[in-house]
C-alpha positions, 0 to 999 in steps of 0.5 A, a space after each residue: 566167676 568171681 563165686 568160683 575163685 572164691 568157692 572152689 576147693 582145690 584154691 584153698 588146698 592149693 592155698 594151704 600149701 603154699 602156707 606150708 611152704 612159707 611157713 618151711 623157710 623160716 625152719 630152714 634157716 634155723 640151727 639144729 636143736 642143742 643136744 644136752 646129754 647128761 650121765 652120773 655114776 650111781 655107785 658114788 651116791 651117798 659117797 663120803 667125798 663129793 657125793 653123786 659124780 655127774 657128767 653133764 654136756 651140751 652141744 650145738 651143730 653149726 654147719 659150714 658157712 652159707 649152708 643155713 643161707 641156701 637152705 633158706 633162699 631154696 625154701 623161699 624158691 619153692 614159695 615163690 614156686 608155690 605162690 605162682 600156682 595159685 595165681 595159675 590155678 585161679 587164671 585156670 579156673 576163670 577160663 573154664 568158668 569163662 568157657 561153661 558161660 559161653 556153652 551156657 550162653 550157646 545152649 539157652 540162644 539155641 533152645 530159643 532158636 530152636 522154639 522160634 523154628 518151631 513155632 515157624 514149622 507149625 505155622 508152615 504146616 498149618 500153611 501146608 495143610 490149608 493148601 492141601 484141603 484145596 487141593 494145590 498141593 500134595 499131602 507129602 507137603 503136610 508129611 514134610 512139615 510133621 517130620 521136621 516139627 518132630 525134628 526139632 521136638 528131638 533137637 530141643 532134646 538133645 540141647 536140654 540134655 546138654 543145658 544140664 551138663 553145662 549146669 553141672 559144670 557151673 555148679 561143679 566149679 562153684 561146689 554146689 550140688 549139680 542141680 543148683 539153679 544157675 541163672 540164665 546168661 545175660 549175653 557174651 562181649 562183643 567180638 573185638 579186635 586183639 592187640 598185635 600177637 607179638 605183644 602178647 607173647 612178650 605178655 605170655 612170657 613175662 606173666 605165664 604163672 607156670 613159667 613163674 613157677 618153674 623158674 622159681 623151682 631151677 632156682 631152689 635146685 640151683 640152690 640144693 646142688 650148692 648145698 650138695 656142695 657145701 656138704 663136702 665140707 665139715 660141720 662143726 658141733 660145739 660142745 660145753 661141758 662139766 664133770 664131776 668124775 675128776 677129783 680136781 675141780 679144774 678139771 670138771 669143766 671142759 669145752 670142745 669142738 668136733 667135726 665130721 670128715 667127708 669123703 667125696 665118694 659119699 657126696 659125689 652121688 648127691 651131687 650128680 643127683 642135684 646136678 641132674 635136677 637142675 638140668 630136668 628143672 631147665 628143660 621142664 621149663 624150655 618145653 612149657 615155654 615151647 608149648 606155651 608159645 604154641 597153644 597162643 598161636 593156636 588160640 590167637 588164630 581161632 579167636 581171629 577167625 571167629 571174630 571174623 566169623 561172627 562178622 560173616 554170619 551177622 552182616 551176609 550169611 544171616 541176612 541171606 538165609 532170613 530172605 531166602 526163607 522169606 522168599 521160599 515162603 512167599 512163593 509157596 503161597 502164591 503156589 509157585 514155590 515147592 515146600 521142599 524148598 521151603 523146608 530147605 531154607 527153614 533147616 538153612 535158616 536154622 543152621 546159620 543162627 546156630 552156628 552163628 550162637 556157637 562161632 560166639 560161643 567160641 570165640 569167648 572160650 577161646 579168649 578165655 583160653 588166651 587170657 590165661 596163656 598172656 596171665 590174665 593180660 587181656 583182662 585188663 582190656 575194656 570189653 564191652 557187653 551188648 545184651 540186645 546185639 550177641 541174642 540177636 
């Protein structure tokens, strides 16, 4: 996980932005540049008196009072802003990472399962065709045991397909060419119970970077209508100047200031615009709330009920089916037993194992999925990985 916050592209154009954003607040505390403005009189060169009149002036606009310091605090908002996507990217970016492990988990725990039942269907057919050639059973025994050998060849198919799709991925989230080797998973955490839901959601809404970020976006658009405000208001331009046009050299150097008149109608527009973004910012940020609290509820429920899934398959439906196999097979040999029989507990046998790598599978996508919604509370938890106990 950690190659893929540090490799993946879209966190540094995502870092490159906010670079951009904090290096705009600097430029929007800023004054205006001066303005120099400079004109002669080309007939009066050479002339017999003061030679070349020259007109030279600069000028400098100062807005209204608190103008410079809005613009400021707007831009340092959509830094904030900025800021808090990056740390949203990145918690997104460990839960699929977390979610690819898990597939990646899954589908390797399901070749093997499915290279265990092979080698018992083989065994089984040899069982079926010994019992065949002495006659105890018929050949439709023998014929059962080759369509599901070739049953299992087809599964084993089909998982390879998916081993390299989830490779893909992998590779895909850390900027490696799709058929990177990726090294075979180690096991997932251990199903553990989650802390109560209402402490995580007081977590989720405190520590959600998308909630973070649009805050940090009503506050600039607070900021921007304020500034729509204050430009109802004059701008003042200071100017000094010197002119040698006058004969009288008291005259030659001057000062003064000007101001623009607005008019409400021109301002009223940017006002009601900035108005109305501020209001889309509030309810942008009510229905992420609103769907954030949602998607948790949703995620703290799987995660509880593959927790308590995972116990079911381990500790009841996967010993039972281990027996019901053993018993089938046992009976089979003492030529009680039907094979069909026997095939059914093998596919039930099967099935329990696979579902029981995929309930695990889950539940770690869907912690991953939790742990972004609280903002990587869970991370802070201690999870502990048993190899021998999620291979089982």
């Amino acid at each position: 996980m950690q190659r893929v916050l540090q490799d993946n592209p879209s966190i540094e154009a995502m870092r490159a932005a906010a670079d951009a954003a904090h290096a705009d607040i600097e430029s929007a505390g800023a004054l205006d540049d001066p303005m120099l403005s400079y004109a002669a009189a080309p007939r009066t060169a050479g002339g017999p008196r003061q030679g070349l009149n020259q007109n030279v002036q600069i000028s400098q606009t100062l807005p209204w009072p608190g103008t410079l310091r809005l613009r400021t605090r707007a831009a340092s908002a959509n830094a904030a802003s900025a800021d808090a996507d990056i740390q949203d990217l990145r918690l997104r970016l460990s839960a699929r990472a977390r979610a690819a492990y898990a597939q990646w988990f899954y589908v390797h725990r399901a070749l093997r399962i499915n290279a265990e039942n092979q080698s018992l269907v083989k065994r089984l057919h040899g069982v079926a065709e010994t019992s065949y050639a002495s006659g105890q059973s018929p050949q439709q025994d023998v014929l059962q045991a080759q369509v599901e050998q070739v049953r299992l060849r087809n599964q084993a198919l089909e998982l390879e397909r998916l081993q390299r799709t989830v490779q893909a991925q992998i590779n895909a989230l850390q900027n490696r060419p799709a058929d990177t080797p990726v090294a075979e998973p180690k096991g997932l955490p251990k199903a553990r119970a989650l802390p109560k839901y209402a402490s995580l959601r007081d977590a989720a809404l405190s520590r959600y970077p998308k909630l973070q970020s649009l805050d940090a976006l009503i506050d600039a658009s607070q900021d921007r209508l304020a500034l729509a405000r204050k430009n109802r208001y004059p701008h003042f331009k200071l100017m000094a100047g010197y002119n040698s046009l006058w004969d009288a050299p008291d005259k030659r150097l001057m000062v003064g200031v000007s101001i623009n008149i607005p008019f409400g109608a021109n301002h009223s527009g940017e006002i009601s615009t900035a108005r109305a973004r501020v209001r889309q910012a509030q309810a942008t940020l009510v229905d992420a709330r609103s769907r954030l609290l949602g998607n948790l509820d949703q995620a703290y429920a799987t995660v509880e009920q593959a927790r308590s899934s995972i116990q079911l398959y381990r500790d009841q439906l996967l010993p039972l089916a281990r027996l019901n196999l053993q018993a089938a097979e046992a009976d089979y040999s003492n030529g009680t037993g039907d094979f069909l029989k026997l095939i059914t507990a093998e596919r039930q046998y099967l099935a329990v194992q696979l579902e029981l790598a995929r309930t695990r599978a889950d539940f770690y996508t869907q912690w991953a999925s939790l742990n972004y919604q609280t903002g990587g509370a869970l991370d802070a938890l201690p999870i502990s990985v048993t190899i021998q106990d999620t291979a089982r």
